[in-house]
N, C-alpha and C positions, 0 to 999 in steps of 0.2 A: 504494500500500500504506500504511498504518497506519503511525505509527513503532511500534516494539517498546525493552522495557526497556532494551536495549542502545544501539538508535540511537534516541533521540528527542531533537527538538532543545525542549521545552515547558520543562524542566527551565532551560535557558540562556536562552531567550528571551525566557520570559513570572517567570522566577524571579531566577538571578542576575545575567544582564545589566543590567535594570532596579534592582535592586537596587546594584548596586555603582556604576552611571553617578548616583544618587540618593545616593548618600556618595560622591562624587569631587565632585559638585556643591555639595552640603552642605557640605564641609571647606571648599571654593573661598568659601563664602559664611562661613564664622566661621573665621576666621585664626586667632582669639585659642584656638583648639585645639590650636596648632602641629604641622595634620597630624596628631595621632595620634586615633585614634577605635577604638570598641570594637564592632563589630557583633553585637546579641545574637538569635539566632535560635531559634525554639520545636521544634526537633527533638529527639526520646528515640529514646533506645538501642532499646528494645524494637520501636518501631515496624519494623525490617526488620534484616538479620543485617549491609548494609552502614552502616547506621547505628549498628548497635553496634561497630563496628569505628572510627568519629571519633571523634577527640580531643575532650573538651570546651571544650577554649581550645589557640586552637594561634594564631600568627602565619599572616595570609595571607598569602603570600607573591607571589601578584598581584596585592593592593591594594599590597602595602607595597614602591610603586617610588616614584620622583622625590619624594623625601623625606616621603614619606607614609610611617607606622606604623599598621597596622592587625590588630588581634587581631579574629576570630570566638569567639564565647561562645558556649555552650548551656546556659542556664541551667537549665532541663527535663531536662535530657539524663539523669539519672538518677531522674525521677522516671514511677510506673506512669500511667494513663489515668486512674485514679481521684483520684490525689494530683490531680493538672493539674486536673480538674475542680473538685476542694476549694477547690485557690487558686483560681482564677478568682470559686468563689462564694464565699468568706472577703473575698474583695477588693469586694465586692458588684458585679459584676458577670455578664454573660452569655455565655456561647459561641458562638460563629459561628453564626447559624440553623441552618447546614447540619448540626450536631448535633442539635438539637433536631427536624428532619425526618427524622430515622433513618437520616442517615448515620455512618458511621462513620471515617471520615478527608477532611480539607477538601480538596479536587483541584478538576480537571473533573469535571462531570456524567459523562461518560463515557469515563474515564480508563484510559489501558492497563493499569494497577497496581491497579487496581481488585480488589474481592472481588466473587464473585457476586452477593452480597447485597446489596453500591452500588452492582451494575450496573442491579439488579433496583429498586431503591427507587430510581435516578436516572430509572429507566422509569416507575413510576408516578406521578414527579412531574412528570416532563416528558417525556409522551406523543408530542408533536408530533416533538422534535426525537432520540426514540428512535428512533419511523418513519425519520427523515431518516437514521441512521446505520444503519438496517437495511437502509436500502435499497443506501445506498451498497456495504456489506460484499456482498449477492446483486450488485450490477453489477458490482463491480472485481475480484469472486470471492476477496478475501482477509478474516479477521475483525479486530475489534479485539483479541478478547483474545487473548492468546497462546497462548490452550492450544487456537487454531484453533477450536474453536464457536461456529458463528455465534450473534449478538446475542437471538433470539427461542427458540433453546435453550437457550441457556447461563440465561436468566431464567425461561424459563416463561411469557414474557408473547410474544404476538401483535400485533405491529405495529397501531396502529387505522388504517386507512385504507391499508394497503400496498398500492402497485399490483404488487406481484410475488407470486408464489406462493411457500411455505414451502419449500426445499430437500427433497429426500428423507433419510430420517433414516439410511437405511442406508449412504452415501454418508460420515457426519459422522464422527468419534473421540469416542468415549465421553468425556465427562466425569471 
């Protein structure tokens, strides 16, 4: 099965583990910090209702063992979609390509938390490996997204190349 918003391990794995084992190392490597450091991450309130609910600077409290001090920041954290994009270009800079291809939030290609609409725009830019996760969803009989529709309804788009037939639609949960 798919992890779902409740159990997925992507969030600790591929996010803060890595992250934190890369400032434990960091610190280990410039002494003359003495242990404390300030983790600044680009998370906003708006983006989801548990995100409006963090502190924008709070003490982590599982960095901050064996004489480490470690504050998390959100420097964004109050700012809309529009402001974040201002700064980024005020700073002459660009946005993760993957805005600029008409996505709407940086993830996986085909992320459980996903909108229809970056499921659907993750399909059209990456055909091949949209097939790949259609197909898996008809084999293992379970979807990604959580609202259970399979991957080729929930888009609108048809797998190129699937070697399985399309589900019966009377069978699926409405949208």
């Amino acid at each position: 099965m798919w992890p779902s918003a409740s159990a997925r391990w992507c969030t600790s794995d591929f996010k803060t583990g890595p992250i934190q084992r890369e400032l434990r190392r960091w610190l280990k490597a410039n002494p003359r910090f003495g242990d404390r450091l300030v983790n600044a991450m680009g998370m906003r309130a708006q983006e989801s209702p548990a995100r409006t609910r963090k502190a924008p600077w709070r003490r982590n409290a599982r960095m901050s063992v064996a004489g480490r001090e470690v504050f998390d920041w959100l420097p964004v954290f109050d700012l809309s979609t529009e402001d974040v994009f201002r700064v980024i270009r005020n700073a002459g800079q660009s946005p993760h390509p993957a805005y600029a291809a008409g996505m709407s939030r940086l993830s996986c290609s085909f992320c459980i938390l996903a909108s229809r609409a970056d499921l659907r725009r993750a399909a059209e830019l990456r055909p091949e490996l949209y097939r790949r996760y259609a197909e898996i969803e008809a084999r293992i009989g379970h979807t990604l997204s959580p609202s259970r529709v399979p991957l080729p309804r929930l888009t609108g788009i048809a797998p190129v190349g699937a070697a399985w037939p399309a589900p019966p639609t009377d069978s699926l949960q409405s949208c």
